[in-house]
C-alpha positions in Angstrom: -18.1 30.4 0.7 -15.0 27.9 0.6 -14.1 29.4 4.1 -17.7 29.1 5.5 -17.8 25.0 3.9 -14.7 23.4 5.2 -14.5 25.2 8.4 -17.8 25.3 9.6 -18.0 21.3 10.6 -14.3 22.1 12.5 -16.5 24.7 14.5 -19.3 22.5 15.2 -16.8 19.7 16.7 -15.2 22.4 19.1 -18.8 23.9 20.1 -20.2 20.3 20.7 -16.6 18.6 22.1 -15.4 21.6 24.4 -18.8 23.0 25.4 -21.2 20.3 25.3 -21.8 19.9 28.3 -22.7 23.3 29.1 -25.3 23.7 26.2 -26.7 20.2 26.1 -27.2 16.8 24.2 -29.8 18.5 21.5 -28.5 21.9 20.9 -25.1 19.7 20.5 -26.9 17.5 17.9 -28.7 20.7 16.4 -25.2 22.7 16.1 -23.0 19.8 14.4 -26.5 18.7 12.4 -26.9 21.9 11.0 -23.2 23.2 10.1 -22.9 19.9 8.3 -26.4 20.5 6.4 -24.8 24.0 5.7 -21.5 22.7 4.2 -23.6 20.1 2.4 -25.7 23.3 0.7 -22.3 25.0 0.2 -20.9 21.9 -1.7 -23.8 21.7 -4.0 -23.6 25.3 -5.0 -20.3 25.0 -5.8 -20.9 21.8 -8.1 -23.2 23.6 -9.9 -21.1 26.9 -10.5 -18.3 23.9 -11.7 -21.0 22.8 -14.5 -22.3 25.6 -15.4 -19.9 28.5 -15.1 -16.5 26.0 -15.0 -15.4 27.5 -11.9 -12.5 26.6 -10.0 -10.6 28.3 -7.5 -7.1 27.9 -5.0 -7.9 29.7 -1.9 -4.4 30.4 0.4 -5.4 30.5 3.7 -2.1 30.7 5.6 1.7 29.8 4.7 1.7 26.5 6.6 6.0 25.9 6.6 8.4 27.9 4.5 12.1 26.5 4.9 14.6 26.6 2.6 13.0 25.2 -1.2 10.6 23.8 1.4 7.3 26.2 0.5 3.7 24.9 1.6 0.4 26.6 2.0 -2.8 25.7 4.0 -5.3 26.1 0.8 -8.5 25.1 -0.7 -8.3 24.3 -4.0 -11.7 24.0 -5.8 -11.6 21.9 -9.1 -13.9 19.3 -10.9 -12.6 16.5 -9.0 -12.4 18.1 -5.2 -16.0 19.5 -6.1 -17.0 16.1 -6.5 -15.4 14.8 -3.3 -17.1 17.8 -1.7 -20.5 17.0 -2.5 -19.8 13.1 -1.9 -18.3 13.9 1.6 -20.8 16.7 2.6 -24.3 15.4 1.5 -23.4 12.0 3.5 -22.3 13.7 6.3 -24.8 16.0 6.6 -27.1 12.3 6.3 -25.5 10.4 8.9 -25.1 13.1 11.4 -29.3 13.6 11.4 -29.7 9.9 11.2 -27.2 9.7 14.4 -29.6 11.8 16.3 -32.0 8.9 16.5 -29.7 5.9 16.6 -27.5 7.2 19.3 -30.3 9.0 21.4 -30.3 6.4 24.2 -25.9 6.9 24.3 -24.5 9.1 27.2 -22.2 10.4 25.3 -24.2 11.9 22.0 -22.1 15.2 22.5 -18.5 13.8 22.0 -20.2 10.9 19.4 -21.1 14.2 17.4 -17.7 15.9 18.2 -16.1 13.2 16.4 -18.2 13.0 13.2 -17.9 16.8 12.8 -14.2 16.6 13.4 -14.0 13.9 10.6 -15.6 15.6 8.3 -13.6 18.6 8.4 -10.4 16.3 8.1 -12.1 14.4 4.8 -12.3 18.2 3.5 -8.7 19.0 3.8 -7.8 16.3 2.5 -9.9 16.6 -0.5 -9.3 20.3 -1.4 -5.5 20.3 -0.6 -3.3 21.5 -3.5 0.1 19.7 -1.9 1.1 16.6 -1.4 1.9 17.7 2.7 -1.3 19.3 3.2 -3.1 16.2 2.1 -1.2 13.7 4.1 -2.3 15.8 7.0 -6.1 15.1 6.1 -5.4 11.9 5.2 -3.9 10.9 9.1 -6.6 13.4 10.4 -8.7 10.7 9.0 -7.1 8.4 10.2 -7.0 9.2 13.3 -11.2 10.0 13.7 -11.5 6.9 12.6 -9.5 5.3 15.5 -11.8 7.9 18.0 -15.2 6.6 15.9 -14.2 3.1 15.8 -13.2 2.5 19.6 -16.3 4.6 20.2 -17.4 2.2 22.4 -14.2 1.7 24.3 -15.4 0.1 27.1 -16.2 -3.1 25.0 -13.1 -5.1 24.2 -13.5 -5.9 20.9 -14.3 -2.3 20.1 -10.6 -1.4 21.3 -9.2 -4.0 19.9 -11.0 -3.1 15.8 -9.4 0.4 16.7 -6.1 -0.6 17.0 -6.0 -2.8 14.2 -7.6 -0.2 11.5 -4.5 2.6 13.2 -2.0 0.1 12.9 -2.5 -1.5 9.4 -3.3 2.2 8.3 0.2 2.9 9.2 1.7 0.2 7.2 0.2 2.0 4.4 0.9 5.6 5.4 4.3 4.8 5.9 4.8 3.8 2.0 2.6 6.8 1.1 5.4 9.3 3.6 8.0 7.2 1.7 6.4 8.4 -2.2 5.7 12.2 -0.2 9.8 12.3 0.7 10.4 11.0 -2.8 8.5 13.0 -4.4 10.2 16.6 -2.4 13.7 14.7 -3.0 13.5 14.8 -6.9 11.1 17.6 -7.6 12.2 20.1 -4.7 8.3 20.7 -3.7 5.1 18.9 -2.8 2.9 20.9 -4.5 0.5 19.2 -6.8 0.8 21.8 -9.7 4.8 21.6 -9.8 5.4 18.4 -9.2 2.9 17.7 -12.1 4.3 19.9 -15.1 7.7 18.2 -14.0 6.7 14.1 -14.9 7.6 14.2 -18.6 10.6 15.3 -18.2 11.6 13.0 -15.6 9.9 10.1 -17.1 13.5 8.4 -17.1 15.1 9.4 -14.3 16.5 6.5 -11.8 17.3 6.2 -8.6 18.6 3.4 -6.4 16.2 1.9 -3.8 17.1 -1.4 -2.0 19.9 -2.0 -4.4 17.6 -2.1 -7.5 17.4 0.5 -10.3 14.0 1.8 -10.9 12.5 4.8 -12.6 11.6 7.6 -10.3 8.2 7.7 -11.7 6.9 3.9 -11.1 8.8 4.5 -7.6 6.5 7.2 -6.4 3.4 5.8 -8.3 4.3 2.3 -6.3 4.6 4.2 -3.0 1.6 6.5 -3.1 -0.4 3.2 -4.2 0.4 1.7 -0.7 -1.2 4.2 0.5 -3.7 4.5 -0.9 -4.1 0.4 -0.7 -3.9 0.8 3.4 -6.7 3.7 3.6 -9.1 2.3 1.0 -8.5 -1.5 2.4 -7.1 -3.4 -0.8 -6.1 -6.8 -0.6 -3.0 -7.7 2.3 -4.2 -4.3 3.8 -7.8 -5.1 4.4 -8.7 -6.8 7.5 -9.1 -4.2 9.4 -12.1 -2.7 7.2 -14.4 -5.6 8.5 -13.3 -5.6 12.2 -14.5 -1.8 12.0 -17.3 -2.6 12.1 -17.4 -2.6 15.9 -17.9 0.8 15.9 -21.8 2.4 15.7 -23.7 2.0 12.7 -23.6 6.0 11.6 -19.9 5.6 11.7 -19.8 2.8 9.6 -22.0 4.2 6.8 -19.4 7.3 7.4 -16.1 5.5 6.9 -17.2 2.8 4.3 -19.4 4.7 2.2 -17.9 8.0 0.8 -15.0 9.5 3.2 -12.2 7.4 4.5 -11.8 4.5 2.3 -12.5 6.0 -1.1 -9.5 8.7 -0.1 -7.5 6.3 -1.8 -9.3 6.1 -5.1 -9.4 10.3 -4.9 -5.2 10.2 -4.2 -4.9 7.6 -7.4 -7.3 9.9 -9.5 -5.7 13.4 -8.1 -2.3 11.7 -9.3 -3.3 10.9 -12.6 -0.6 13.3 -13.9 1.9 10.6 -12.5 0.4 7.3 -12.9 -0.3 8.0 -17.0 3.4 7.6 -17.1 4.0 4.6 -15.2 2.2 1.6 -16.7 3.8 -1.0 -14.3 1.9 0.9 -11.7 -1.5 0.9 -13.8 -1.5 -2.8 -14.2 -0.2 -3.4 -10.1 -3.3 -1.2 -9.4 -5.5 -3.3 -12.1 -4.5 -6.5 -10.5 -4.9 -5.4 -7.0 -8.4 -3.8 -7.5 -9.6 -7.4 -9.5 -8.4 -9.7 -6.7 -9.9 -7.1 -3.8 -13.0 -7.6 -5.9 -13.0 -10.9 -6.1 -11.8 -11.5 -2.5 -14.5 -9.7 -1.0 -17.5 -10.7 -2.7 -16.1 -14.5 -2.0 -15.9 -14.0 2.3 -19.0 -12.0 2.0 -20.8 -15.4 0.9 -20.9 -17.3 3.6 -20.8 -13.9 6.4 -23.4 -13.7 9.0 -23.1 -10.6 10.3 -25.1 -7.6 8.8 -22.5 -5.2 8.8 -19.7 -7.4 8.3 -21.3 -7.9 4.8 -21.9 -4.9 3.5 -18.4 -3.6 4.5 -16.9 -7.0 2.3 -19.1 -5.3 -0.3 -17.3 -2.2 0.5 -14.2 -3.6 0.2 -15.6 -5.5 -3.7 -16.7 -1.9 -5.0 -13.6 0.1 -3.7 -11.7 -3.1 -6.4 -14.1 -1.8 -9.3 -13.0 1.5 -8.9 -9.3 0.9 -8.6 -9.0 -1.3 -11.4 -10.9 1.2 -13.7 -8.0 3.4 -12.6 -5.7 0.6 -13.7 -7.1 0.8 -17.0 -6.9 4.7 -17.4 -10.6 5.1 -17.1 -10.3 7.4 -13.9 -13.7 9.4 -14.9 -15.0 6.0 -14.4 -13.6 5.2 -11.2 -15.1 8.6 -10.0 -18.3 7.3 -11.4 -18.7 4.9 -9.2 -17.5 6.5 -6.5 -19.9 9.1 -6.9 -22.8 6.5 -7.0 -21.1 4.1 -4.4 -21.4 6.9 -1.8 -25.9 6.8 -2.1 -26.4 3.6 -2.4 -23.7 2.0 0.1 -24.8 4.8 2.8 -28.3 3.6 2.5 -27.5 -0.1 2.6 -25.4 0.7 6.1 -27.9 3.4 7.5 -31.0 0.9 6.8 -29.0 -1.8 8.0 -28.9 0.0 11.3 -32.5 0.6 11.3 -32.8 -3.4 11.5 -30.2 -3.6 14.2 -31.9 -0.8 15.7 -35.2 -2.3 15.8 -33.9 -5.9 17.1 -31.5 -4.4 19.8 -28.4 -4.4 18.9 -28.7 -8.1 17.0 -26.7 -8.3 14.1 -26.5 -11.8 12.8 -28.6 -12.1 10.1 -29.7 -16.3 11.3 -31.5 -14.6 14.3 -33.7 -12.4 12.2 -36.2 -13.0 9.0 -39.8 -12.9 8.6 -40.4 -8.9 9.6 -41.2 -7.3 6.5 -44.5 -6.4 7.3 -43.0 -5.0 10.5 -40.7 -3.0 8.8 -41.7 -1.7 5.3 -40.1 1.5 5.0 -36.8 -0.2 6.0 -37.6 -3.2 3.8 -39.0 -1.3 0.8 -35.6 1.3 1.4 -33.2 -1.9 1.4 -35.0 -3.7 -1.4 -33.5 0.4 -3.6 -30.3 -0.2 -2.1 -29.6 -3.9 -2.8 -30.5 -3.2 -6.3 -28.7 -0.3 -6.9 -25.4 -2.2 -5.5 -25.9 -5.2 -7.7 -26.1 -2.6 -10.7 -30.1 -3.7 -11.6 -30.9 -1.9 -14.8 -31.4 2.0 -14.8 -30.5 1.8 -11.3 -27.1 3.9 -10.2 -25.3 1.4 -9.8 -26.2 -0.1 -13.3 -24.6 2.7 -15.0 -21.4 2.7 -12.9 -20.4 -0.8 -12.6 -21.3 -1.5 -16.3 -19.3 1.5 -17.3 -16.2 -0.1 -15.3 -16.5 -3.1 -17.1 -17.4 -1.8 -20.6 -14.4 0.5 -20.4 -12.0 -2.4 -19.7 -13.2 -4.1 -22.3 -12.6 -1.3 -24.6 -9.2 -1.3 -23.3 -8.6 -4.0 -26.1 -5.5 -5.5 -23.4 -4.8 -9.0 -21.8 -5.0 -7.3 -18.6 -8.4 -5.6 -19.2 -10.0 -8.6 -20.6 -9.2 -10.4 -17.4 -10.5 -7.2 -16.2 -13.7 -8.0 -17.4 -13.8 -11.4 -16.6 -13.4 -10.5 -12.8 -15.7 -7.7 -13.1 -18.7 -10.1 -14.2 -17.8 -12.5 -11.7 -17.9 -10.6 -9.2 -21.0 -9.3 -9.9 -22.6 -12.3 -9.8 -21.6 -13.0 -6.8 -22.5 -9.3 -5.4 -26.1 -10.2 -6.1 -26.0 -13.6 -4.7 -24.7 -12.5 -1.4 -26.5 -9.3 -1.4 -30.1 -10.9 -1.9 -28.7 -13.3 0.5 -28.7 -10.7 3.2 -31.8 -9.3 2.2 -33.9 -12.8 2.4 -32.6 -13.7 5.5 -33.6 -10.5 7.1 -36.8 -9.7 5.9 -38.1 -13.2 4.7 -38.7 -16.6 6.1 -39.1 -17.7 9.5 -38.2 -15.3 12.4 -35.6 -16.8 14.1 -35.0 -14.7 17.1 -35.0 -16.3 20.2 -34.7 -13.4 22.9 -36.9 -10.8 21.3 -40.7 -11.2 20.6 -41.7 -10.0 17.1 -44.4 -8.0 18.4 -42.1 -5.9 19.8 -39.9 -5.4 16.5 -41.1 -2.0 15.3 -40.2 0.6 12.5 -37.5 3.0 13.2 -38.5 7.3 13.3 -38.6 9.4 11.6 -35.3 10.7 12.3 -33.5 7.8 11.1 -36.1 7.1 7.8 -35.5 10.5 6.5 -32.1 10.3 5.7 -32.7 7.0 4.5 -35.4 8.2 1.7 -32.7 11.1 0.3 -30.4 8.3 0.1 -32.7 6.4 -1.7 -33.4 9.2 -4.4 -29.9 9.5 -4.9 -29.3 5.7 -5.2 -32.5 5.4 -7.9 -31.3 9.0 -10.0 -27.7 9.3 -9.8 -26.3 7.4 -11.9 -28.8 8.3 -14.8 -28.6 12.2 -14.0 -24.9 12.4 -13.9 -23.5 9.5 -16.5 -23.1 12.0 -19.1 -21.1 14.4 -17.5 -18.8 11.8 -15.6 -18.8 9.2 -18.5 -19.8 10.8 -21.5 -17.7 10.6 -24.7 -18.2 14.3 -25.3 -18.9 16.3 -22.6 -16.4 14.0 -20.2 -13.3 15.8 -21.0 -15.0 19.1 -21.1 -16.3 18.6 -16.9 -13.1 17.0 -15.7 -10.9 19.7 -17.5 -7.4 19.5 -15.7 -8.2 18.0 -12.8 -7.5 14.4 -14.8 -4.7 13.7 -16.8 -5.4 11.5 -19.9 -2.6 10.7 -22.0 -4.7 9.2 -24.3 -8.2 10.6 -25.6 -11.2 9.1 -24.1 -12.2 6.1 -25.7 -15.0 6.8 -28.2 -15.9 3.4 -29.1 -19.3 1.2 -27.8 -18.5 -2.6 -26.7 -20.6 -4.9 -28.4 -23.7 -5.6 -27.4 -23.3 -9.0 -25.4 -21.3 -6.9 -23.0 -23.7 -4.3 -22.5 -26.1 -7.1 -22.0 -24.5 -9.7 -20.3 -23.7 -8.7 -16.8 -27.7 -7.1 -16.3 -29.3 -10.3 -17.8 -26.8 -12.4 -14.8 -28.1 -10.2 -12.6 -31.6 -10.4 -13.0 -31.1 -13.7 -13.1 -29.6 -14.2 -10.2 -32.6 -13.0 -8.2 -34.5 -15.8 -8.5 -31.7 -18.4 -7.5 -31.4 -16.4 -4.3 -34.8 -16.8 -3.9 -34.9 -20.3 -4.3 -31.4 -21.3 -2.6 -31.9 -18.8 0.3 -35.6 -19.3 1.1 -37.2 -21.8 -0.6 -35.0 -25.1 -0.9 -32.2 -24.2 2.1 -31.6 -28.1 1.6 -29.4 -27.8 -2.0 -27.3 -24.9 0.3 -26.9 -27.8 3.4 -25.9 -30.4 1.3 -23.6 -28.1 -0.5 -22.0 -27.2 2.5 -21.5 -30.2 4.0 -19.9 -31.6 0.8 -17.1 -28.8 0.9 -16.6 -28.4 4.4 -13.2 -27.3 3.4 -14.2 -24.2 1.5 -17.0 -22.6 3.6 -14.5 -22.8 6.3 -11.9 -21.2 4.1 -14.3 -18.2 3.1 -15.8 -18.2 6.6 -12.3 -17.4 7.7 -11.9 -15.1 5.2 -8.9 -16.7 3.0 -7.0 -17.0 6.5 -5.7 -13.6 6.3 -6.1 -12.5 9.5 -4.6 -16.1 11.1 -1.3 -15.8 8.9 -0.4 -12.2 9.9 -0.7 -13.5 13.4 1.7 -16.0 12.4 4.3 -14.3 10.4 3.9 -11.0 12.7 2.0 -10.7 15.5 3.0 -13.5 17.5 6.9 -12.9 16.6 6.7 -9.0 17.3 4.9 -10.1 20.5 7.7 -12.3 21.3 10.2 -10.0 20.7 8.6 -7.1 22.5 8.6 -9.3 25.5 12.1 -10.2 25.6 13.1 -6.6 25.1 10.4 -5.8 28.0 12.2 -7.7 30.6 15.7 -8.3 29.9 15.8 -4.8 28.4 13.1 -2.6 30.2 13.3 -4.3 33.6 16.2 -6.2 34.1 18.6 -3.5 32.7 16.6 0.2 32.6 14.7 -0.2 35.5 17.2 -2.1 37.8 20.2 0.5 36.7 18.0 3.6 36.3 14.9 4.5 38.5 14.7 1.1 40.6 19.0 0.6 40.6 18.7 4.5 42.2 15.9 4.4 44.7 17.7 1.3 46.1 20.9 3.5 46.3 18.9 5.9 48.1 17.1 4.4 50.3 20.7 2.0 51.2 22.2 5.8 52.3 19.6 6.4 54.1 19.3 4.2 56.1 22.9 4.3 57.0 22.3 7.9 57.5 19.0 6.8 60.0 22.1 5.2 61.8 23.1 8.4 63.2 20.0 9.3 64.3 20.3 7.5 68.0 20.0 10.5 70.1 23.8 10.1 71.7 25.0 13.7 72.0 28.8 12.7 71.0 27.8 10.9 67.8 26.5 13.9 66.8 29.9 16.5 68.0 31.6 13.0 66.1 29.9 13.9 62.4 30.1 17.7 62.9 33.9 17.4 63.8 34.6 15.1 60.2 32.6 17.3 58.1 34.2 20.9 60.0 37.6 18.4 59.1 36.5 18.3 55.7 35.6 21.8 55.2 39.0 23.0 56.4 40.8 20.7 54.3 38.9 21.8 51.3 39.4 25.4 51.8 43.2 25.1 52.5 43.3 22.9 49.5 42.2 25.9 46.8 
């Protein structure tokens, strides 16, 4: 059954990729569509056998590399926490590949569009079911690399090309840390698998080793290192502007990559490590801090965004915070939690915000829309689920998640988790402001779209609502269903088993009630505001704006970011790459290599063309030197 889960999307991206255009757009789409669906069955099986029977399993499939102390297998390990990951990657999947049948069915290319999202898929699974440290790092650039194919999709628009670059490149900058913590990790232990490096830790809690001429333990080394990783994948803040810029790519890709595979990888490789980081606390509270400010930063740019897609993936980039810093706060359960909810109710959001862009041709700015809920109330009534599952609106999945997060750091009884929770409620606020934002201005007030009559706006098919409405069940029933068994005091420690490390015992205790309260009752709140500031008095927002000109242009510009690493190293490596291009490629490799030789060559011969004058003498002349030559060589030796 493991076999037949992970390996059946890889055969779906060959059949549809190498063979597509012998069998056809829709058998292509049916083929990929349907191994997908079957993993997607497969995963949820094998959730249930994990609750009910406790099962786990480490499949070897083939004994990848085998030199010297060097031993790795090609495996499927099956545990609580890559069971999880399995359902979360499949079901999605499974969703966005039927929901692409609609949205791309006007692309040529529907047969490699599908090739890639199958392929994808099955590098998400290795990654999530590998049992070594090598083996995941080849999912995790198998990922990476899908991602560049996905993103650039459209590669004969600039700005598509140009998204795909950035999202490889900056990914390297984290992968390259992450190598660094994989090389570390094989130096000190001897191996790279998870189960042997893990039993190892407390003994070599205070080992040190020199790195740049400082003297740091081993462990808060590797914990630092495998964090850059995961902050590149999962775009954390300084390694996060390429999250937004992927947007270019189409909108099935998108709900893909932001909403349950790529970027929560590095929330999975922070949990999967727990074993590690419960002994490094410097590396807890570096993750804490990180995930707050990503939190914060996002929900601040995604303000004052315009752009549909651009918004939800800030939000993206807010949620992916909560989770890290409840890993910063040891409350990794938690951070799968969310995850797990995350993945419905941020797939819907994307998927339903393609339906819109769908149904106004490719329009994304949210200014050029309103005023077509009655033209779209499946999509409307879908988003309305979504918006309030993301802003965590009681008994909603994302209620129980996000509350958890912030509840749990509270109980953490820190400095660090009290500023925890302070960022937390914060940024919810603001998730609800700029999340209702999005909604009015799409579906309320005055339609503002010059180049598309609203008669023609209609509702999306079938095709593309279906997946929408399983989304929606699981973004409603989610986090209600499953907060026991992720969350619960009891039954928590019990379900995750040994696939999480806690050093200390689940925290029994409930916050008072003015936390449990508080965020919910801002929330609800909130609602109306937006209503008010967004719709009915746009005036207060104007003058506002106006006022601090300064600001809206700073979060506009989203803090700057993507202007000062221009600066600093774009513009400098571009410089530089120049100067070795022509005084280095040009001026010295090309004019002494292959240009210096052809000249050399062509010099001879035309000396040699010379000789070619048709006098019968010149010729006897060259024969006599060279018969000269010959017979002095031959006396010679």
């Amino acid at each position: 059954m493991e076999y037949t889960l992970v390996f059946l999307p890889l055969l779906g991206s060959i059949i549809s990729g190498f063979f597509g255009r012998y069998i056809g757009d829709r058998n292509s789409e049916i083929i990929t569509s349907l191994f997908v669906s079957i993993s997607a069955a497969l995963s949820l099986i094998i959730f249930y056998q994990v609750i009910v029977n406790n099962y786990e399993n480490n499949l070897i499939i083939a004994t990848w590399m085998n030199s010297g102390s060097l031993d790795v297998n090609w495996s499927i390990k099956v545990d609580t926490l890559s069971s999880v990951m399995l359902v979360v990657v499949c079901l999605v999947s499974s969703i966005v590949h039927i929901y692409s049948i609609g949205y791309m069915s006007h692309d040529p290319h529907k047969t490699r569009f599908m090739a890639y999202l199958s392929l994808f898929t099955f590098a998400m699974l290795m990654l999530v079911t590998s049992d070594n440290f090598l083996q995941l790092f080849f999912g995790w650039e198998g990922v990476g690399l899908c991602s560049y194919f996905l993103i650039g999709f459209w590669f004969k628009k600039d700005s598509a090309n140009a998204a795909a670059i950035k999202a490889f490149i900056v990914n390297r900058v984290g992968d390259f840390g992450f190598a660094l913590g994989i090389f570390l990790i094989f130096y000190v232990f001897g191996t790279v698998n998870y189960d042997e490096v893990f039993s190892q830790i407390p003994q070599s809690i205070n080992k040190e080793i020199s790195f740049l001429g400082m003297n740091l333990k081993v462990v808060d080394l590797i914990c630092i290192l495998l964090f850059i990783g995961a902050m590149g994948k999962s775009a954390q803040f300084l390694l996060h502007t390429w999250l937004p810029d992927a947007m270019e790519g189409p909108t099935p890709v998108s709900a893909l990559i932001h909403a349950a595979t790529m970027v929560t990888a590095g929330v999975f490789l922070v949990v999967r490590c727990s074993p590690i980081f419960e002994y490094s606390q410097i590396a807890l509270n570096i993750i804490c801090v990180v995930g707050m400010t990503t939190a914060f930063f996002a929900a601040t740019v995604a303000l004052v965004q315009n752009d549909i897609k651009k918004i939800i993936a800030y939000s993206t980039c807010s949620q992916l915070g909560y989770m890290f810093f409840a890993a910063g706060v040891g409350a990794y359960n938690v951070a799968m939690f969310h995850l797990f909810t995350h993945a419905f109710f941020k797939a819907l959001l994307f998927l339903g915000s393609g339906s819109v862009i769908h149904a106004f041709k490719d329009e994304q700015n949210i200014n050029h829309m309103g005023g077509v809920w009655k033209k779209l109330p499946y999509t409307w009534i879908l988003m309305i689920i979504g918006t309030l599952a993301l802003t965590g609106f009681p008994f909603l999945s994302g209620y129980y998640s996000k509350d958890a997060i912030i509840e749990f750091a509270y109980l953490k009884n820190s400095t660090i988790g009290f500023y925890a929770v302070f960022i937390g409620i914060l940024t919810a606020i603001l998730t609800s402001i700029y999340s209702w934002r999005l909604f009015f201005k799409t579906f309320h007030g005055k339609y503002s779209n010059e180049k598309i009559n609203i008669e023609n706006i209609h509702e999306s098919p079938m095709i593309m609502l279906a997946p929408l409405i399983l989304l929606a069940i699981g973004a409603i029933g989610s986090g209600y269903l499953f907060k026991d068994l992720f969350i619960g005091h009891e039954s928590s420690s019990e379900f995750w088993r040994n696939s999480i490390l806690f050093l200390n015992p689940i925290i029994n205790d409930h916050p008072p009630i003015w936390i449990i309260l508080l965020t919910p009752l801002l929330i609800m709140i909130s609602i109306p505001i937006s209503y008010y500031l967004f719709l009915k008095d746009k005036k207060i927002l104007t003058k506002f704006v106006r006022s601090h000109k300064q600001v809206y242009e700073f979060l506009l510009n989203k803090w700057y970011f993507d202007e000062l690493y221009d600066l600093i190293f774009v513009k400098p490596l571009k410089r530089l790459g120049l100067i070795f291009w022509k005084n280095g490629d040009i001026k010295t490799i090309d004019q002494f290599g292959p240009d210096g030789f052809a000249k050399l060559v062509k010099f001879f011969s035309n000396k040699a063309v010379q000789f070619q004058n048709g006098y019968i003498y010149h010729y006897a002349f060259v024969m006599l030197v060279g018969f000269s030559i010959l017979l002095t060589y031959l006396i010679l030796i």
